[in-house]
NUMIVO-72308 format. One record per residue (C-alpha): x, y, z; residue in three letters. Coordinates in steps of 0.05 Angstrom, whole numbers, plus 5000, padded with zeros to 4 digits. Layout:
XYZALA/...
***
This chain:
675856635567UNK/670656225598UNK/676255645598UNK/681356045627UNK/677556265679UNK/675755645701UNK/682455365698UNK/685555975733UNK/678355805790UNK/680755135791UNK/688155285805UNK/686255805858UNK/683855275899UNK/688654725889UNK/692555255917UNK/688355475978UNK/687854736001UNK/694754615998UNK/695855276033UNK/690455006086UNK/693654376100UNK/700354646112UNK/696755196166UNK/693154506205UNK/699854196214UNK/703654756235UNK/698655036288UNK/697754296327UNK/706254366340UNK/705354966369UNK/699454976408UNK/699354236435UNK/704453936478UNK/709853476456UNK/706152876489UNK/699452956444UNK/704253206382UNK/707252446384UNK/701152106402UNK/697052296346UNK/697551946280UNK/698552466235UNK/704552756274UNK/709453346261UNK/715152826254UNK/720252556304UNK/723753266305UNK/717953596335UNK/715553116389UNK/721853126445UNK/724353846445UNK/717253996457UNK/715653606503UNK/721953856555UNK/720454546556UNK/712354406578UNK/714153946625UNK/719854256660UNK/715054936657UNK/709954496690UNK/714154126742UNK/717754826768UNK/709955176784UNK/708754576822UNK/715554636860UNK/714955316867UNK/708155386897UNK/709054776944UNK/715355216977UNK/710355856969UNK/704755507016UNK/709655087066UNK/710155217137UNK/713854727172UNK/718554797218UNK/724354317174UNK/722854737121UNK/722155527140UNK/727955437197UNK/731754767211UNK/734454777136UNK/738055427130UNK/739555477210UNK/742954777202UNK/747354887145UNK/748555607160UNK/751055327232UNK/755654817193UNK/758255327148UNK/759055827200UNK/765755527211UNK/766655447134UNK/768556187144UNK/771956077209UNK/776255717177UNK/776856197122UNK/778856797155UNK/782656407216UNK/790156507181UNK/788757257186UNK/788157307266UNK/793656767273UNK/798457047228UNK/800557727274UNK/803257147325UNK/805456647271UNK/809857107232UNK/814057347300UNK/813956557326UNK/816456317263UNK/819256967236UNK/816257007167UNK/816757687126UNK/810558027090UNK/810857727024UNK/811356857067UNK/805157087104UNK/800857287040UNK/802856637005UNK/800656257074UNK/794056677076UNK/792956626994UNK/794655857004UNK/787455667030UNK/784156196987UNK/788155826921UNK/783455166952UNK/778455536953UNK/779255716869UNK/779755066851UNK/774354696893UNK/768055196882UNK/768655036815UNK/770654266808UNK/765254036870UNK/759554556835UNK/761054096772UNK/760553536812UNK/754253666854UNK/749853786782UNK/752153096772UNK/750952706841UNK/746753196883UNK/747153876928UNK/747253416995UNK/753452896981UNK/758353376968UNK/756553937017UNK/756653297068UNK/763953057039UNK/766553797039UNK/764553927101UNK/767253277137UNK/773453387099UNK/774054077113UNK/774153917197UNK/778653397198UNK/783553817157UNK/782754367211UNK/785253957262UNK/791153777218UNK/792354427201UNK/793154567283UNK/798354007293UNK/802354347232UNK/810554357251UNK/813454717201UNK/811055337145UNK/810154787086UNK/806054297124UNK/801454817136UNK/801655117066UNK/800054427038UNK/794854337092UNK/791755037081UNK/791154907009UNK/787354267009UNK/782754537066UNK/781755067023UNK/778454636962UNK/773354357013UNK/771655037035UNK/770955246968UNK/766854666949UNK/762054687013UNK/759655397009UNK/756755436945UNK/753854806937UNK/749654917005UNK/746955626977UNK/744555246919UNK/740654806964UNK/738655377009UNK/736055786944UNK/732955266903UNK/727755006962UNK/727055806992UNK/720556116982UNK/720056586923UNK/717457236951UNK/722157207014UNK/727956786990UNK/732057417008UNK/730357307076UNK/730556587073UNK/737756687050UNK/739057187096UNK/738756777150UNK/743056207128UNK/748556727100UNK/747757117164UNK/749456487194UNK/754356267146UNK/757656997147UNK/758656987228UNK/763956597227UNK/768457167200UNK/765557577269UNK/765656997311UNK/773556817295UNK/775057607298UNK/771257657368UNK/773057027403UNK/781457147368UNK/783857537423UNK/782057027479UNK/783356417439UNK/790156647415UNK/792356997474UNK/790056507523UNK/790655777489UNK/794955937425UNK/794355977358UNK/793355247344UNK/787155297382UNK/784455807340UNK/785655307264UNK/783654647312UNK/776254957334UNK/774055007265UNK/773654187275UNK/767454407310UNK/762254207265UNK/764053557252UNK/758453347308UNK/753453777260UNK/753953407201UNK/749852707214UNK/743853097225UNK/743653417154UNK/744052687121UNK/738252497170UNK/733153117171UNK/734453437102UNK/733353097035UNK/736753276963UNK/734353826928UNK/727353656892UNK/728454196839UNK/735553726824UNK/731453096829UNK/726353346779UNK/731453606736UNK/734252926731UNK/727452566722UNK/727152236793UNK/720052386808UNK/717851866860UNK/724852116899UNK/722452966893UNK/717052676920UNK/719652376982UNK/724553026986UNK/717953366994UNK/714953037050UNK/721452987086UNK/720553807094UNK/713253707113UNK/710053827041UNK/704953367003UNK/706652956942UNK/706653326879UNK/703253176812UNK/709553146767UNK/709253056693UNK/713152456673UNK/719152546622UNK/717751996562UNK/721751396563UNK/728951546513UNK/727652406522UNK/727852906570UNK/732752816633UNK/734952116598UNK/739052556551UNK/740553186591UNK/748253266593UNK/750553566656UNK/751854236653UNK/760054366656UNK/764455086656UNK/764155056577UNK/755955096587UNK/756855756620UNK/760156096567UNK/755555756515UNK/751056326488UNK/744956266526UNK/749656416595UNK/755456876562UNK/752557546578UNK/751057296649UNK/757356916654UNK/761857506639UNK/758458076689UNK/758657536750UNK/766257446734UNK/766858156744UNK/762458226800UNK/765557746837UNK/772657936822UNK/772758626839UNK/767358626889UNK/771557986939UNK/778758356915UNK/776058906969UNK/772658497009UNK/777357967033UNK/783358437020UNK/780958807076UNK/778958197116UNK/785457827112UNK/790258367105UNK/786758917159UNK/790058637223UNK/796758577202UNK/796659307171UNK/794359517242UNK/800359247263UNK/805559257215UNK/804359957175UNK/800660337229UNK/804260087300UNK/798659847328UNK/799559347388UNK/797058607367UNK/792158587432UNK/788459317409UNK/789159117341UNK/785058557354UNK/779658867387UNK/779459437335UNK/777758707284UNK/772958427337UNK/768759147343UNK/767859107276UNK/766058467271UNK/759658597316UNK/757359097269UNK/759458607212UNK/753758147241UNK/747858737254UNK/749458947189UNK/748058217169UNK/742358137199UNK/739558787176UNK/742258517098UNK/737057937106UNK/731258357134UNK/731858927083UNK/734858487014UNK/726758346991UNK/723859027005UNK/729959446968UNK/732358926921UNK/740158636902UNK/741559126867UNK/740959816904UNK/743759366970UNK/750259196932UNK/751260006893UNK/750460176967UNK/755259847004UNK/760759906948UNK/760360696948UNK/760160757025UNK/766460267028UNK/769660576971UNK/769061317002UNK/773761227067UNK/779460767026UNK/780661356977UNK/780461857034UNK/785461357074UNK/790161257003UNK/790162066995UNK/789862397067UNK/795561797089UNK/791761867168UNK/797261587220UNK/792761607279UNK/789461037314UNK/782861417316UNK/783061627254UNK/785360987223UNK/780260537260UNK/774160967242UNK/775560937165UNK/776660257167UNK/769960037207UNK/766160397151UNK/768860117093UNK/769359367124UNK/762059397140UNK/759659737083UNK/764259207034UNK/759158597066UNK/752758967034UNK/756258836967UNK/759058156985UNK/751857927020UNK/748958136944UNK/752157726910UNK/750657006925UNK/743257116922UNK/743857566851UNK/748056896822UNK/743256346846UNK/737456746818UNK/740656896754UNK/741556256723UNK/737455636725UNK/736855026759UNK/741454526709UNK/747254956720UNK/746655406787UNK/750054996835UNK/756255036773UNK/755155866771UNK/755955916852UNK/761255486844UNK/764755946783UNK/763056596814UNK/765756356880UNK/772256036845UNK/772656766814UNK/772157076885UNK/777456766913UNK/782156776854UNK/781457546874UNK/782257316949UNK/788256966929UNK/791857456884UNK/790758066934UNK/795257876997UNK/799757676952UNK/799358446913UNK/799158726994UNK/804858277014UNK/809158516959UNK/807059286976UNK/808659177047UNK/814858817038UNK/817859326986UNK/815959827033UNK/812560256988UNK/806460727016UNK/800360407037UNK/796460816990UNK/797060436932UNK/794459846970UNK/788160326986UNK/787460566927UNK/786159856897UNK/781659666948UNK/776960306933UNK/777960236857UNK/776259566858UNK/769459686895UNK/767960356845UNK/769859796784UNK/763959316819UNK/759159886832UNK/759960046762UNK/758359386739UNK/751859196788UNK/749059886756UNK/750359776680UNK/750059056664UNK/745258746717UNK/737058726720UNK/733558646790UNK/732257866804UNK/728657946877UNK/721257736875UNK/721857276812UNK/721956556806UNK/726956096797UNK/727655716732UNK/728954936727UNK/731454966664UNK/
***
């Protein structure tokens, strides 16, 4: 017995050592970075060293980022860098929404039915599908700053091509390149607006590029009536050439994005991003030589639907969908209905556009004062329900009326930019920094597939001469369908930070 006991006292402890040593090698991996895991002889293994090492670092680098935008007050930083680029793409929506103001006087001049003039409008918005997402692919790869600066020089020139345009297929070609570089443009600038914005008032730092960027829609709609009646309609595509004068001045007053730079492991260059805004150099941790950005793969479409970004991926394909299938179905088709369903001369249809387009812009402006305090979320439920009320009432009370007609209209327009003004900040905050400028670009491409596919659906309705409640009804279902979404698949992202990674 004696023996045994021993034996079984002597295995007990053979086993309790082992047991210890396997506990001191485990806890270093987890509780050390990957830097000291590597550097110490009796390491965890290759396996352990790199994949810890990313996460810490990246963790590290974005708190530095992040509270360097916190504290800065410069001028460059808090106000030259989203007035600029909200300036430039001011007439990124200009030239957006221009087709919709020209087409009442187009389609008698060149005598194009319903279902010609939705294909002409869709045409840019078809660009527009295919350039958010390819130059979003392309700016994770090469930067935020050299494609919104190719986009946007591209996107001028072709608007003063697109005002020289003889013939309907010259300016359907036209339109639909244009339309990839205004695709391209806009997302990749509110990537770079988003990423160097201040967390606790990035709303309002976004608000007042996108109340910028947004004015163009008001702008065109105010300034239509004089442009087109007075000079023509090729005045009205050529001005959107404007901003072409604009451009130099982001190449020499803002830098790339330093969240991008650290992302791909150009330190020394965040650095100099940062004191181009006014900011002092950052600490960085340095990636190890052969790890970190070295072997990052950019980020493509498959990455969104990998499973880390499915779930995300899948409610801001529906929230863009339905939310811009109201949005710019109203925008683009509104005038023309004015005028083609309801009777309505061109010149007071016009000014019913350009009336609501100067509440478009105080409702803009209040949108970037009020997006903090109340959040995405209840801003976006909100203006889908008020836009969605009036449609319905429209699609089952069939008004005939100017004064009835105009009213409804005005509520639901303005209402619909709550839910569109949502958006772009809920998508930049919901994914991080390796694939954000991508998401814009997807959720955008999304937004004007439904931008492209609804004239058409209108045209057809209008050209079959069927009732122009079942184009109303859409509209409001398709806000309801959105409102639905924001309020069972999507969490609050105001107030938090961004993520690198």
């Amino acid at each position: 017995m004696p023996d045994r006991a021993c034996a079984a006292t002597h295995w007990y402890r053979c086993f309790a050592r082992v047991f210890i040593c396997r506990v001191r090698m485990i806890r270093p991996a987890r509780k050390t970075s990957g830097r000291e895991s590597m550097s110490s002889k009796g390491g965890a293994g290759p396996h352990h060293g790199a994949p810890l090492e990313t996460p810490s670092n990246d963790s590290a680098n974005e708190a530095a980022i992040t509270r360097t935008f916190d504290d800065l007050r410069t001028f460059r930083h808090n106000w030259w860098a989203p007035i600029l680029l909200g300036v430039i793409t001011l007439f990124n929506s200009w030239d957006s929404i221009a087709m919709a103001y020209v087409m009442p006087t187009l389609s008698i001049e060149w005598k194009l039915n319903p279902f010609v003039m939705g294909v002409l409008i869709s045409a840019c918005y078809a660009g527009q599908f295919l350039g958010a997402v390819t130059l979003g692919s392309i700016a994770e790869r090469v930067g935020r700053l050299p494609v919104f600066i190719c986009a946007a020089v591209s996107m001028t020139v072709l608007a003063l091509a697109c005002s020289q345009a003889q013939d309907y297929m010259t300016l359907l070609t036209l339109r639909l390149i244009q339309g990839i570089m205004i695709g391209g443009a806009l997302p990749v600038a509110v990537s770079y607006i988003n990423e160097i914005a201040p967390t606790k008032t990035r709303g309002r730092y976004f608000g007042l590029f996108q109340t910028l960027a947004l004015s163009g829609y008001g702008v065109a709609s105010i300034s239509s009536p004089f442009v087109i009646g007075h000079l023509g309609w090729r005045w009205m595509l050529g001005l959107g050439a404007l901003p072409l004068v604009l451009v130099p001045l982001v190449w020499l007053t803002l830098p790339e994005s330093p969240r991008w730079l650290v992302r791909r492991g150009k330190m020394d260059a965040a650095n100099k991003a940062l004191r181009k805004l006014g900011a002092e150099p950052v600490d960085f941790v340095e990636e190890a030589p052969g790890s970190g950005a070295q072997k990052r793969r950019a980020a493509n479409l498959f990455t969104l639907f990998s499973g880390q970004y499915r779930t995300k991926t899948v409610t801001i394909t529906l929230l863009w969908f339905l939310t811009m299938a109201t949005s710019f179905g109203m925008t683009t088709w509104v005038p023309s209905i004015y005028v083609k369903v309801f009777h309505i001369p061109v010149k007071q249809a016009l000014t019913f556009t350009a009336i609501t387009s100067v509440f478009h812009w105080i409702a803009l402006v209040l949108a970037g004062v009020l997006i903090d305090r109340f959040g995405r979320r209840p801003m976006a439920m909100g203006g889908l329900l008020l836009a969605a009320t009036p449609l319905l009432i429209m699609a089952v009370f069939n008004p005939s009326q100017p004064f009835h007609v105009f009213p409804l209209f005005f509520i639901a327009q303005v209402s619909m930019f709550y839910g569109t003004f949502a958006l772009w900040p809920y998508t930049a905050e919901s994914y991080p920094t390796n694939v954000r400028a991508l998401a814009l670009g997807y959720g955008s491409s999304i937004g004007r597939s439904a931008s492209m596919l609804m004239p058409l659906f209108v045209g057809f309705i209008l050209n079959e001469g069927a009732p122009i409640g079942i184009v109303l009804t859409a509209f409001g279902f398709s806000a309801l369908g959105s409102l639905l979404v924001w309020r069972t698949r999507t969490q609050e992202t105001a107030g938090k930070p961004l993520q690198l990674t």
